[in-house]
NUPAKE-912321 format. One record per residue: residue number from 0; x, y, z of N, C-alpha, C in turn. Coordinates in nm, 4 decimals. Atoms other than C-alpha are relative to their C-alpha. Layout:
// NUPAKE-912321
   nuvo        nxx        nyy        nzz       caxx       cayy       cazz        cxx        cyy        czz
    NUM          X          Y          Z          X          Y          Z          X          Y          Z
...
//
This chain:
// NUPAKE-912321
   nuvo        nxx        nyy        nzz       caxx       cayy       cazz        cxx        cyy        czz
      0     0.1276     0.0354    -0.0619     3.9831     0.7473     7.0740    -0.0524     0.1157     0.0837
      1     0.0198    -0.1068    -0.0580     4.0021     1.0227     7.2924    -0.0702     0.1180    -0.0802
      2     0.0655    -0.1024     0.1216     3.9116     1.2899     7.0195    -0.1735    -0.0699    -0.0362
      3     0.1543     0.0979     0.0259     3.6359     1.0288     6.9273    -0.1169     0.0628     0.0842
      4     0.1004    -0.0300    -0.1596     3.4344     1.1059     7.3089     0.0182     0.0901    -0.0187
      5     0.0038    -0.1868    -0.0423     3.5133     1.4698     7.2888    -0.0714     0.0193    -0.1006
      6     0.0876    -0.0320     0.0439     3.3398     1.5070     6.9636    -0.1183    -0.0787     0.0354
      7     0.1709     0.0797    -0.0008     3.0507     1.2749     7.0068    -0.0343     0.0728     0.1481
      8     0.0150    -0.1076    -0.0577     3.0274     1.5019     7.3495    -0.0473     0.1421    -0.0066
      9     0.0295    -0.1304     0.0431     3.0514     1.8314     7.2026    -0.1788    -0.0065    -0.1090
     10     0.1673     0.0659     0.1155     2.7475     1.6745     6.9040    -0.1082     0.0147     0.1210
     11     0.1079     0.0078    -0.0972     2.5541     1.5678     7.2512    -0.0647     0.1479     0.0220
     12     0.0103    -0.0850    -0.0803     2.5796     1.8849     7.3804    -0.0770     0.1443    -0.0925
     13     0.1041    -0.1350     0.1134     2.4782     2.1424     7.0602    -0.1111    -0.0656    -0.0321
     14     0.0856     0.0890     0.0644     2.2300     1.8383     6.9717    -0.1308     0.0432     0.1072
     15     0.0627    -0.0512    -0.0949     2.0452     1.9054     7.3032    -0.0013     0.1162     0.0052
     16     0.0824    -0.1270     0.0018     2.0407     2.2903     7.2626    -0.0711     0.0562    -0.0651
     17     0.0395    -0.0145     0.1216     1.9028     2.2260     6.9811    -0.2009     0.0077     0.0520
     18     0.1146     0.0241    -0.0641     1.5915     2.0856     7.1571    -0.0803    -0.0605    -0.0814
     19     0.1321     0.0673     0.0393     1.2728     1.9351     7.0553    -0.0577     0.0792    -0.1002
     20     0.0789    -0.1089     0.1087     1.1845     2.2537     6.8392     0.0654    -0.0423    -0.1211
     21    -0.0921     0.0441     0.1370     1.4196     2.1900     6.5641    -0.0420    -0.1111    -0.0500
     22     0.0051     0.1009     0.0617     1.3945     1.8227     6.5730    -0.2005    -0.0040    -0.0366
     23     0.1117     0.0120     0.0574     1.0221     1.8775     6.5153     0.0036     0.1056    -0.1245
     24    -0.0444    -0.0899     0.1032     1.1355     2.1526     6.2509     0.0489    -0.1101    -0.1377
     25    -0.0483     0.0578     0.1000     1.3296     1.8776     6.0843    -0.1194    -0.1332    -0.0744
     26     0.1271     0.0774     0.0747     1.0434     1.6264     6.0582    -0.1244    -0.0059    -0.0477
     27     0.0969    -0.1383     0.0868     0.7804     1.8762     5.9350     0.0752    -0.0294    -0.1485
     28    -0.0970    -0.0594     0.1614     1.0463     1.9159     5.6586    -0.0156    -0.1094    -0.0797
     29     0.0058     0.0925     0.0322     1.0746     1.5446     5.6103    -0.1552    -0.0443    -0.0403
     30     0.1328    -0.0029     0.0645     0.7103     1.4828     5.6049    -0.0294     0.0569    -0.1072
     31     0.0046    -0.0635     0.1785     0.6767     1.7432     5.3253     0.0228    -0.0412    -0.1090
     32    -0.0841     0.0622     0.1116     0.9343     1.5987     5.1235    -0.0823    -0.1322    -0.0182
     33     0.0440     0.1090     0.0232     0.8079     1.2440     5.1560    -0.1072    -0.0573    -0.0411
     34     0.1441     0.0096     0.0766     0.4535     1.3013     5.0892    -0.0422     0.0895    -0.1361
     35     0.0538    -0.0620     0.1424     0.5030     1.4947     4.7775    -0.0164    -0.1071    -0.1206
     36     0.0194     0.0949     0.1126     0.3924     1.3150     4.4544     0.0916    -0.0032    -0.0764
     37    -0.1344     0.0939     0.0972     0.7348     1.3230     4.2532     0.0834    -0.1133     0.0733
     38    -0.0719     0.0791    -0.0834     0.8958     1.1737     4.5532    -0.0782    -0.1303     0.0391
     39     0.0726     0.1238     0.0308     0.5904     0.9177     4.5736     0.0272    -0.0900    -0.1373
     40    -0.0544     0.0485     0.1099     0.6438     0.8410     4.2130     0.1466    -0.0777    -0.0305
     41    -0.0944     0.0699    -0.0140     1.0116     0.7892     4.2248    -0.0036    -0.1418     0.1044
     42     0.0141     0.0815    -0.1075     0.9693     0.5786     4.5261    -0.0984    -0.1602    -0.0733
     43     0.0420     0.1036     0.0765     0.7512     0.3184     4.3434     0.0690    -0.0438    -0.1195
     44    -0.0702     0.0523     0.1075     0.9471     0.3197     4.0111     0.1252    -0.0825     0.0913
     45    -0.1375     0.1427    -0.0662     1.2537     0.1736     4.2876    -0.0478    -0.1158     0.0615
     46     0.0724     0.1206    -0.0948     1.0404    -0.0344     4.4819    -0.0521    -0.1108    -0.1434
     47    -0.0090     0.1159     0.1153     0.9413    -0.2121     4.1118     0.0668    -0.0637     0.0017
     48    -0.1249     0.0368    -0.0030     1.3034    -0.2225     4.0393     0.0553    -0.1177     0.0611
     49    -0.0404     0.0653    -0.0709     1.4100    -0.3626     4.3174    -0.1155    -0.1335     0.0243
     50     0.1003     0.0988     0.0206     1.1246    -0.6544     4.3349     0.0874    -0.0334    -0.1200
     51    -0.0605     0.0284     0.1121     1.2064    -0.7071     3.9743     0.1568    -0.0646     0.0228
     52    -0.1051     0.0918     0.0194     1.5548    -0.7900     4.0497     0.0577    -0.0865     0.1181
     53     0.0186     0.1475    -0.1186     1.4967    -1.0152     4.3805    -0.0531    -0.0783    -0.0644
     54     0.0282     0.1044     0.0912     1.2613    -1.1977     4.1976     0.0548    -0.0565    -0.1113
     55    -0.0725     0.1503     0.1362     1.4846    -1.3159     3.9147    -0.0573     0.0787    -0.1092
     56     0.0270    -0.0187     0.1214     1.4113    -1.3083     3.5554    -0.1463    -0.1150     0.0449
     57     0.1807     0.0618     0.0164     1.0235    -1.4488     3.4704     0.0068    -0.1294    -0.0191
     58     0.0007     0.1757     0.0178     0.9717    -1.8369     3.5051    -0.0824    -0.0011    -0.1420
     59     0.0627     0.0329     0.0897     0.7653    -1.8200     3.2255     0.0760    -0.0063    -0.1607
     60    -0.0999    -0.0240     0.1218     1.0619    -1.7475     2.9615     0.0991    -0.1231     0.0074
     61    -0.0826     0.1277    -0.0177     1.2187    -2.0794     2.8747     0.1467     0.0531     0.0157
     62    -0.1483    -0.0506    -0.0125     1.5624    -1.9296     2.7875     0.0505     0.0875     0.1237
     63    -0.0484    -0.1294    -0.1230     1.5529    -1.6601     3.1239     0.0231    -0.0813     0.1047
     64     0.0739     0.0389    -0.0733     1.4708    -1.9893     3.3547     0.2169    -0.1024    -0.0296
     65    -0.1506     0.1229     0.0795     1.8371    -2.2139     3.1304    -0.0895    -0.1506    -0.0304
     66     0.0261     0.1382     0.0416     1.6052    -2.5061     3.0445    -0.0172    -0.0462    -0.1335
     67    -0.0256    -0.0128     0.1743     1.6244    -2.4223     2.6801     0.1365    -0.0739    -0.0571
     68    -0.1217     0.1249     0.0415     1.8810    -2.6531     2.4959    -0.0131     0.0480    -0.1802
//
């Protein structure tokens, strides 16, 4: 546990000399990335996906729904 607090310490401590420049360095970077159009693109083909397989299979398909006999 001890080791635990000494790194999460030492992290604090380069994290803060890091400063406010960097972390606005890093979300510049992020913005970039996130508003480019392949990364828009992907981002909707998962967001389908995922919809698609919360919602289930289609009520409208007797056999996808089991009331088919």
């Amino acid at each position: 546990m001890l080791k635990f607090l000494l790194g999460a310490a030492v992290g604090y401590v380069l994290g803060a000399k890091a400063g406010r420049e960097r972390y606005e360095q890093l979300h510049r970077t992020y913005q970039r990335v996130a508003d480019h159009p392949a990364v828009q693109g992907a981002a909707g083909v998962v967001r389908a996906r995922v919809e698609e397989v919360v919602k289930g299979p289609k009520e409208s398909s007797p056999s996808a729904n089991g009331s088919a006999r």
